[in-house]
Steps between C-alpha positions, in 0.01 A plus 500: 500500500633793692431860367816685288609806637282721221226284574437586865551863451219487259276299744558783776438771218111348548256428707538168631201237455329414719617768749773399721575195409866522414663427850910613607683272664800557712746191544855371468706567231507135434176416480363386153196520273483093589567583888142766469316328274341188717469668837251820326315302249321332758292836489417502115542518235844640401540711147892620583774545704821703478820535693662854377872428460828731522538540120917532566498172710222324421454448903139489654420819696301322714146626397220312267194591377253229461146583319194297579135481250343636827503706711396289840790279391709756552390633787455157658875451454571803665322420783640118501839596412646815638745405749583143436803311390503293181648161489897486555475849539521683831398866409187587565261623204352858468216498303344784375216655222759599212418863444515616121724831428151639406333466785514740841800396736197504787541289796176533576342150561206635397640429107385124539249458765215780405293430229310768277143381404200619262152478758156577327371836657278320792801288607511492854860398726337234666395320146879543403634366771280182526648454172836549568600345789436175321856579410692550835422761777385840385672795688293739353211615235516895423185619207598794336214765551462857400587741747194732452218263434643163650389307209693197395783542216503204375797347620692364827829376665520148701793503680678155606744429830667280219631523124399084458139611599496759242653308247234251547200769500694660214407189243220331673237769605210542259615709141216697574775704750734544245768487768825622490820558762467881589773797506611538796348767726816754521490461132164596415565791761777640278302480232234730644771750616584494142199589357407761785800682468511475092794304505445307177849448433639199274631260802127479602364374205622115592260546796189597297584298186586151581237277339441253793429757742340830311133452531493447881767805523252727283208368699695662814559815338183501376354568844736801552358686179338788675435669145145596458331388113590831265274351212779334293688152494781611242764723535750647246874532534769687374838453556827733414761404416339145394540160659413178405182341539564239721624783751177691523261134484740440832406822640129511451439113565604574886129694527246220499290386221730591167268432237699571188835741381472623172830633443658751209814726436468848395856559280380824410479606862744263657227367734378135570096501512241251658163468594449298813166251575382452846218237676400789652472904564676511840775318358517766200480787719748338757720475197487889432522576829895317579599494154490839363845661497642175598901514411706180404796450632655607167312799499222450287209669586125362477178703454180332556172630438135335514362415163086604497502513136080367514612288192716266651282475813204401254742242334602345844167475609383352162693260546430381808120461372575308214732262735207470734308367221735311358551318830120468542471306138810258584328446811188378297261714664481797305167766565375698281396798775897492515577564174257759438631671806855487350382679209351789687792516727751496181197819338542685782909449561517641091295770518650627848827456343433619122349880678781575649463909592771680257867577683507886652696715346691504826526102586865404594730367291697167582861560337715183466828674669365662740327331828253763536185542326535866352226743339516556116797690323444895469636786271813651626513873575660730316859496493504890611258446767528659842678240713307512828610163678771261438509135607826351630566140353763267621543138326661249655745320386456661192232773311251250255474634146411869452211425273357245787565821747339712239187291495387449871584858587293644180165301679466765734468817218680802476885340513705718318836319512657186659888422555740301615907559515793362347611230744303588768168314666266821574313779250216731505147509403345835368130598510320817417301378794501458859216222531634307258832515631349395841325256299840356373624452822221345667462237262859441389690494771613141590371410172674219274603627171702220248591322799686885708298610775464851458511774806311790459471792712450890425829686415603773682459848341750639320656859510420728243687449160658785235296517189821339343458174750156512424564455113704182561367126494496230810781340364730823413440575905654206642787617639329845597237253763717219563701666811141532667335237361734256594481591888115414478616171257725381829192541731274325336675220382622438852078513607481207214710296665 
């Protein structure tokens, strides 16, 4: 029964299964399902074929797509196929692997003649070979090995002359491989660029997220993680303005060894929350290291911190205790010396976690719109004060809410007043002190506040005022600063830019 229309868009909107075993075939525009039918299944077995028609005319455009149950079928009828004539029929055939609209245009032959393997850690290329080449000739065997200590990763690539001899090796080799037809190498190279240069944008995540080929892709990355072990495996996000979940599980699944996302929305706040699970610390800290500050393309901005709360460490590792057990009971050989061990780990993990030393008075603060851990809120000055430094601000595109303003600048002590104008994107910070105007700028500048970057910079000093200037408020002298204000507005925003 050939395929409807809606039918093979669906099949190309998956993976196809087994891997290529759909094959496209090129031939007259009067060939027929009966004309194809005879000639491939010789191969195998056959599950479908379809001839897309011209839905005005009905007519043939001259292309079919014929799907096999295996993959060697189909890549034995490529190779027995391509360029010959059917009967009555003078054209000769191309035949071709039918490439899904989800896959990589590559033309890399490399997409159906290297396989990517699981090896146990003493695997050597000799003993992989010997196994191999029971399938057809073996080009070459390539071990993955750490760069630093040479030791064995755990995985390898056998690379065919021939996509029929990888085929074969593909569903005959020993399980114990876990074999599977590996990403091309320009591919995984573009991949890398992407993660060395931060580029996690949305059109990679097809690359890193297809099911059939993620765990060999991680396993590649995972050898590039040159983050050293901070003492954590989870990591907590915030995200403003908020996004769904799926879009930040995307994001953090490219780093190797995504344990769990626990996700949440903040309506208060406007911010989406998670807490991110990793295998391991280098992947946590790797995690921290590219992701922090990361931008969508829709502008939402991510801040990701390492979680060390003791607690939850003591939980994970609790857990993986009572699993070890567990495991050692279902096994049916369950020891005693084990369990008692467990107990005195799981003593020690609560009493390490349960005396935790009490937060100083001075420990930073992690606010939800803002991507920079800040110190604790402190009493304004008075509003009379002595103004002895003021900070420039500019927001782009727009000034967040005054209150939020109010609130990170206040975390330095002795702000007196901060503004923003009436349609404009910059204002002014006061303090009643110079270091904590210094302060202000140091940390704040580049900082993330409700989504608006903020600029920060010390404002140039002003002349002297009358007494009667001096009696008026920020916003009463507007129009009094804005001739020299807005010169130093126009310079700055162009340095934004």
């Amino acid at each position: 029964m050939n395929y409807s229309n809606q039918n093979i868009r669906n099949e190309e909107r998956k993976e196809e299964k087994p891997p290529h075993s759909r094959i496209f075939v090129v031939c007259s525009k009067q060939t027929r399902e009966e004309d194809l039918r005879p000639p491939f299944e010789q191969f195998g077995i056959i599950e479908d074929i379809f001839i897309p028609r011209d839905r005005n005319t009905g007519e043939s455009k001259g292309v079919a797509y014929i799907k096999y149950s295996k993959t060697s079928a189909a890549a034995m009828a490529i190779q027995e196929m391509h360029h010959k004539t059917l009967k009555n029929d003078t054209k000769p055939l191309k035949v071709m692997v039918a490439i899904n609209r989800n896959d990589s245009h590559s033309s890399s032959e490399d997409r159906y003649t290297r396989l990517f393997i699981k090896v146990h850690k003493e695997a050597r290329e000799n003993e992989i070979r010997d196994h191999f080449v029971a399938f057809g000739p073996v080009e070459s065997v390539r071990l993955q090995k750490d760069k630093l200590t040479e030791a064995n990763k755990g995985f390898a690539y056998v690379q065919y002359g021939k996509f029929l001899d990888a085929a074969k090796a593909f569903e005959e080799c020993d399980r114990k491989y876990r074999p599977m037809f590996a990403i091309p190498k320009e591919e995984l190279k573009r991949s890398r660029n992407s993660l060395e240069t931060d580029s996690f944008h949305s059109s990679n995540h097809s690359i890193f997220c297809r099911d059939s080929d993620r765990f060999h892709v991680k396993d590649e990355l995972n050898g590039m993680i040159v983050s050293k072990p901070q003492g954590f495996t989870r990591v907590t996000v915030k995200c403003y303005p908020q996004v769904p979940q799926r879009f930040i599980e995307q994001l953090f699944n490219i780093v190797p060894g995504m344990k769990q996302c626990q996700y949440s929305l903040d309506t208060y706040q406007g911010i989406s929350k998670a807490v991110i699970t990793y295998e391991d610390e280098k992947a946590a800290a790797f995690a921290v290291e590219r992701l922090n500050n990361y931008e969508f393309p829709s502008g939402e901005t991510l801040t990701v911190r390492p979680d060390k709360n003791p607690l939850n460490k003591a939980a994970t590792e609790l857990s993986n205790i009572v699993n070890n057990f567990k495991s050692a009971i279902d096994a049916g050989n369950p020891d005693l010396m084990q369990l008692a061990d467990a107990f005195a780990q799981a003593s020690t993990l609560i009493k390490v976690a349960t005396c935790r030393p009490e937060a100083h008075v001075d420990q930073e603060e992690d606010l939800g719109y803002c991507n920079i851990p800040l110190p604790p809120p402190k009493p304004l000055a008075k509003s009379n004060s002595r103004v002895l430094q003021r900070c420039f601000i500019v927001c782009k595109p727009q000034p967040p809410p005054i209150s939020a303003l109010k609130d990170v600048f206040c975390r330095f002590g002795d702000l007196i007043h901060v503004s923003t104008f009436p349609n404009k994107i910059f204002g002014f910070a006061k303090y009643a002190s110079i270091k904590s105007a210094q302060d202000a700028i140091k940390i704040l500048n580049g900082a993330i506040v409700c989504g608006v970057r903020l600029k920060v910079m010390e404002a140039d000093e002003r002349p002297p005022r009358s007494d009667d200037e001096n009696k008026l408020n920020d916003d009463e002298q507007v129009d009094n600063a804005d001739s020299n204000v807005d010169r130093k507005r126009m310079r700055l925003v162009d340095s934004l830019d």
